[in-house]
C-alpha positions as a printed Julia matrix, in Angstrom:
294×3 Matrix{Float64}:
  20.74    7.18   29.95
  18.25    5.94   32.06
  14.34    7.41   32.72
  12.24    7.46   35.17
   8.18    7.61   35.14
   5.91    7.13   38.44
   6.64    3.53   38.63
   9.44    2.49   36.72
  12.72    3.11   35.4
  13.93    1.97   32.07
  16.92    2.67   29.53
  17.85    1.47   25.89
  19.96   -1.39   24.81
  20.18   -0.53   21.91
  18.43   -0.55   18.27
  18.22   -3.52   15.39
  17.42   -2.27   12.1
  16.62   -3.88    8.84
  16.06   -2.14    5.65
  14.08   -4.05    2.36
  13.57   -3.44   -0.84
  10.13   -2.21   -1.78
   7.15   -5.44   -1.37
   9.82   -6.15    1.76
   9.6    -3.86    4.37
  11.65   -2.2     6.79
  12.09   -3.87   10.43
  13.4    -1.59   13.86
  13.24   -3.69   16.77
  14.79   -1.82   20.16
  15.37   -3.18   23.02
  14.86   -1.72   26.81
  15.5    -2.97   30.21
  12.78   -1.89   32.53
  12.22   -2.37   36.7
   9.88   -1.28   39.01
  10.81    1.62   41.43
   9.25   -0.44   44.4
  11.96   -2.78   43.89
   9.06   -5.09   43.52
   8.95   -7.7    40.36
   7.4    -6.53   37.0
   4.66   -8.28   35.8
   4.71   -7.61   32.21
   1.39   -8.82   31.08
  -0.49   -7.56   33.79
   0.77   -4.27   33.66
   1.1    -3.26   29.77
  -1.55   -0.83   30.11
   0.34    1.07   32.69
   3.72    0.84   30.96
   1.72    1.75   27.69
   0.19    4.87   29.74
   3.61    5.82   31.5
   5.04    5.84   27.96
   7.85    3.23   28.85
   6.72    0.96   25.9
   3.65    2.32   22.79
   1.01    1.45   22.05
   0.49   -1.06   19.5
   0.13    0.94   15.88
   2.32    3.97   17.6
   5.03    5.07   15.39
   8.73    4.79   15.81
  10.47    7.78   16.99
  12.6     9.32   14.22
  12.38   10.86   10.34
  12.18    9.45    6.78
  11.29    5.63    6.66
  11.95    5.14   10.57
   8.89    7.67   11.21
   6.54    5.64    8.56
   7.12    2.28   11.0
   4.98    1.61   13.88
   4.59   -0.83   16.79
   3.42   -4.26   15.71
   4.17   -6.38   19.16
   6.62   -6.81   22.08
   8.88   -9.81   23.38
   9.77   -9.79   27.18
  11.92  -12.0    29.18
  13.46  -11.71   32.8
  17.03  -10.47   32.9
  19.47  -10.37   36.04
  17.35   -9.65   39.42
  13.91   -8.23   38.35
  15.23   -6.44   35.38
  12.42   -7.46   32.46
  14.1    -6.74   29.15
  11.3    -5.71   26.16
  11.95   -6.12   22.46
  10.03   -3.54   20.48
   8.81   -4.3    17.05
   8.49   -1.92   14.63
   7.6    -2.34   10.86
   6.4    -0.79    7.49
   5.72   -1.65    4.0
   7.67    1.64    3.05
  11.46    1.77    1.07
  13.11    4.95    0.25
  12.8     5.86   -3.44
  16.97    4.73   -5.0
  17.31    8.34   -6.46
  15.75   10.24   -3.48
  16.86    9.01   -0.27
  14.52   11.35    1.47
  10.99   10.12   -0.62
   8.89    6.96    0.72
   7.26    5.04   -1.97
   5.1     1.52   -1.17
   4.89   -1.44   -3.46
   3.65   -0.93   -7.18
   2.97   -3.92   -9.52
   1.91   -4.4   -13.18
   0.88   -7.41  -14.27
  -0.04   -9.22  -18.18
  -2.05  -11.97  -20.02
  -2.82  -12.39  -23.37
  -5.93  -13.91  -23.85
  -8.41  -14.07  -27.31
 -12.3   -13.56  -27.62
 -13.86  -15.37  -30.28
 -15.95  -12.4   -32.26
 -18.68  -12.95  -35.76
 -17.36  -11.83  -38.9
 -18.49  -11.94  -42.11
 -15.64  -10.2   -44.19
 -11.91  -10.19  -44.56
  -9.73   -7.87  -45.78
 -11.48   -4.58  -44.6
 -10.9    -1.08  -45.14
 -11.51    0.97  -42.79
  -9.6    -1.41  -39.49
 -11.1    -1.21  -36.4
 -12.24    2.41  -35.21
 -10.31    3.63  -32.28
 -13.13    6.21  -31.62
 -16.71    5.76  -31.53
 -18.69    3.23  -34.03
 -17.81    2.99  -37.59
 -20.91    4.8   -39.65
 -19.26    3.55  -43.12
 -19.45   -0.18  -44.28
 -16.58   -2.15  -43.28
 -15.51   -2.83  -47.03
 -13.39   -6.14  -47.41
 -14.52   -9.3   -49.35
 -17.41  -11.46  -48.28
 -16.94  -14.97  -46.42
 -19.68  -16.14  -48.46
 -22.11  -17.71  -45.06
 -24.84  -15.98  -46.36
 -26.82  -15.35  -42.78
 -24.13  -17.53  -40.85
 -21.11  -15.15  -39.5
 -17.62  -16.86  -39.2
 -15.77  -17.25  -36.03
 -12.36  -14.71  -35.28
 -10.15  -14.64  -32.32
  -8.83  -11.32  -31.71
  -5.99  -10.85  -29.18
  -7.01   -9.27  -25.71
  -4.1    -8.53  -22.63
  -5.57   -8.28  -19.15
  -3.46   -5.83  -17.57
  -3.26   -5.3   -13.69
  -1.96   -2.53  -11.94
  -1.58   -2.53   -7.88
  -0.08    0.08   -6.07
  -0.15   -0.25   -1.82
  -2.0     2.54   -0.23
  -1.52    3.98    3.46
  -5.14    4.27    5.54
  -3.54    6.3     7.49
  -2.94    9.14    4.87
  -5.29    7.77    1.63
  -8.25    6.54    3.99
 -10.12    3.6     1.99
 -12.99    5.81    1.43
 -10.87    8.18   -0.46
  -9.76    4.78   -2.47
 -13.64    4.14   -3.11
 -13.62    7.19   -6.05
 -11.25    5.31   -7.95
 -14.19    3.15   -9.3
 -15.58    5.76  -10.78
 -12.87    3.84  -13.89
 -14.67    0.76  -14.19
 -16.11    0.64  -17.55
 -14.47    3.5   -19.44
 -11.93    3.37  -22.4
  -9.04    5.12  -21.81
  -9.05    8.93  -23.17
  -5.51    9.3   -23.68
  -2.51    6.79  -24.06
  -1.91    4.55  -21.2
   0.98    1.7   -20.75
   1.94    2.49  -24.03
  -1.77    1.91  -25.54
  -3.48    4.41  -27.53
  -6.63    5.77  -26.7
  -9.75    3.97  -27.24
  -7.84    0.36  -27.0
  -7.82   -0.18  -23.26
 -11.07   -0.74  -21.2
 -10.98   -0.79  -16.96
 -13.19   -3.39  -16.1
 -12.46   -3.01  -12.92
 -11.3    -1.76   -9.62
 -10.19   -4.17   -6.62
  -9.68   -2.49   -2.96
  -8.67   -5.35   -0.34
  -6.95   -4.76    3.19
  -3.62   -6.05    3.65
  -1.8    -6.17    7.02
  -2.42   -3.3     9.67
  -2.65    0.14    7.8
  -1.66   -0.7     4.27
  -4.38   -1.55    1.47
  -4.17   -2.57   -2.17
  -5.71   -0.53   -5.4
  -6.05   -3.24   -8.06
  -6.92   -2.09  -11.47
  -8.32   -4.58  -13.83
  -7.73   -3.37  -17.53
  -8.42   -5.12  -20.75
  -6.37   -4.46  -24.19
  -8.23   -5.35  -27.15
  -6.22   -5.26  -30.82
  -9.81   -4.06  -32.51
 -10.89   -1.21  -29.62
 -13.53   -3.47  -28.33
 -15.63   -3.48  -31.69
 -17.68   -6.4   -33.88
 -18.55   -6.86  -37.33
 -22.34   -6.19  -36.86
 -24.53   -6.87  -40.43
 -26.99   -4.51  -40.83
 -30.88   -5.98  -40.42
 -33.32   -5.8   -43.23
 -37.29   -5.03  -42.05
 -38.28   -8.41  -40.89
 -35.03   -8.78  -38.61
 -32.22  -10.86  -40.16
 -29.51  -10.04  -41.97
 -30.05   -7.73  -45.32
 -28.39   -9.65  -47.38
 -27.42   -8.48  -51.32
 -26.33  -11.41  -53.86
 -26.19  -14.14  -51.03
 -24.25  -12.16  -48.91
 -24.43   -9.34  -45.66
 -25.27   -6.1   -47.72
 -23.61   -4.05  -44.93
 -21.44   -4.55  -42.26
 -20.29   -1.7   -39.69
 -17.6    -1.86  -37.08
 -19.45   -1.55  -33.45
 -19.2    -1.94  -30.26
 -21.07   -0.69  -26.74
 -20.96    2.67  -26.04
 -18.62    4.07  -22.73
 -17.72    7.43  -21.76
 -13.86    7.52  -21.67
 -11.22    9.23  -19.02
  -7.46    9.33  -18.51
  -6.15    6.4   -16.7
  -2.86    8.1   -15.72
  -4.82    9.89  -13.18
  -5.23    6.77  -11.07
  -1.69    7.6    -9.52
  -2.01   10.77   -8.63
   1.92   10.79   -8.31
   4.59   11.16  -11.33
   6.92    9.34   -9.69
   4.74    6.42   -8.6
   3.37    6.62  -12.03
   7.17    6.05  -13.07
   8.59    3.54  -10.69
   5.57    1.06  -11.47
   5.69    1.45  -15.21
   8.99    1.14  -15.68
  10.56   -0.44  -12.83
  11.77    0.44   -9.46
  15.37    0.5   -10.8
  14.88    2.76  -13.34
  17.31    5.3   -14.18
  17.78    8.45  -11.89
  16.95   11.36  -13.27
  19.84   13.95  -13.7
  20.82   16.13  -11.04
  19.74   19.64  -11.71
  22.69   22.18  -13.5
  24.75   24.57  -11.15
């Protein structure tokens, strides 16, 4: 069915969709023949703001007309070529970083990534085999315990395993506006509160947040964590009055686990979403969840 505005008359040709996988995107592309009413020839370029205005063709960054994923895509660009007589026929591009969620064909989730490497940090320590480990919580106020190295004043070099951890999830300006984004750095530099990924609290430190612009309306949230397999703490020797190590029989006469002091939250707040929170810690694949009893 054809329509007519003030100066032209157009109809559809039809519609080209392709659907992706989530990080793929979604593609409509329809395609319209248009001609002027004057019978006279279209001149495409020169008159895109008044086929824009007449609503024959949108705007760029309009969205598609429709529901679900189709309403989430929006113009990106147009192709036009001359067709029989002065007939101009328009390709429409539509796109979006958006895929329907595998057990809810009616939810719209963006890409979600988490990413791991294990890395060491070379720490002091003058004993082995202590009792109390590592501290989740706050500094140690006992002595370590353990047997001395025997160095005297001179520590001994430990690696201790670390994972950087990153978790990205696409945003939409459109609905989360980057400004909104901005609060999430309020989690750069505290320990997590409560488990995370799997990690107890008091292992994982954010170190920090990452917000760069991707194409058109979408944006990426990077979190920057840091695992560490003794909560972020030293062996720190205790000083005697003149500065250096207190030393009893030769060796450190106390030695405390420590490490610098951070306020802690809960990390699983960054999604704001359970289901988000599910699909990128466990996979977009994951199993559905079972439909709800009769």
């Amino acid at each position: 069915m054809s329509v007519t505005t003030t100066t032209y008359t157009y109809y559809t040709n039809g519609i080209d969709a392709t659907y992706g996988d989530r990080g793929v995107g979604t593609r409509f592309v329809e395609t319209i023949t248009v001609v002027k009413n004057d019978g006279t020839a279209l001149d495409f370029d020169g008159e895109l703001a008044t086929l824009i205005s007449e609503g024959v063709v949108p705007a760029f960054g309009d969205v598609y007309t429709g529901s679900g994923i189709a309403g989430a895509s929006r113009c990106r660009g147009y192709q036009a070529r001359l067709g029989p007589g002065k007939q101009v026929i328009v390709s429409i591009q539509y796109d979006t970083q958006y895929a329907l969620d595998p057990c809810d064909d009616t939810s719209l989730y963006l890409p979600s990534s988490i990413a791991y490497q294990t890395v060491v940090r070379s720490t002091p320590v003058f004993r082995t085999g202590w009792s109390p480990s590592p501290p989740a919580g706050s500094d140690a106020s006992a002595d370590i315990g353990g047997t001395a190295l025997g160095g005297g004043q001179v520590s001994t070099s430990q690696n201790v395993t670390q994972v950087r951890i990153k978790v990205s999830f696409m945003q939409d300006a459109v609905t989360d506006a980057i400004s909104s984004a901005v609060v999430l750095t309020n989690y750069a530099d505290k320990l997590n509160s409560a488990t995370f990924l799997g990690i107890a609290a008091g292992y994982l430190l954010c170190e920090g947040v990452n917000i760069v612009q991707n194409q058109h309306e979408f944006y990426t949230v990077q979190f920057d964590f840091l695992y560490d397999q003794w909560a972020h703490h030293s062996q720190v020797a205790t000083l005697d009055g003149d500065g250096r190590i207190k030393l009893t029989s030769g060796n450190p006469d106390e030695v405390k686990w420590k490490r610098v002091a951070r306020s802690s939250t809960d990390f699983n707040n960054i999604y704001g979403d359970a289901r988000l929170k599910d699909i990128t810690e466990q996979g977009y694949w994951l199993p559905c969840p079972p439909p709800p009893e009769e």
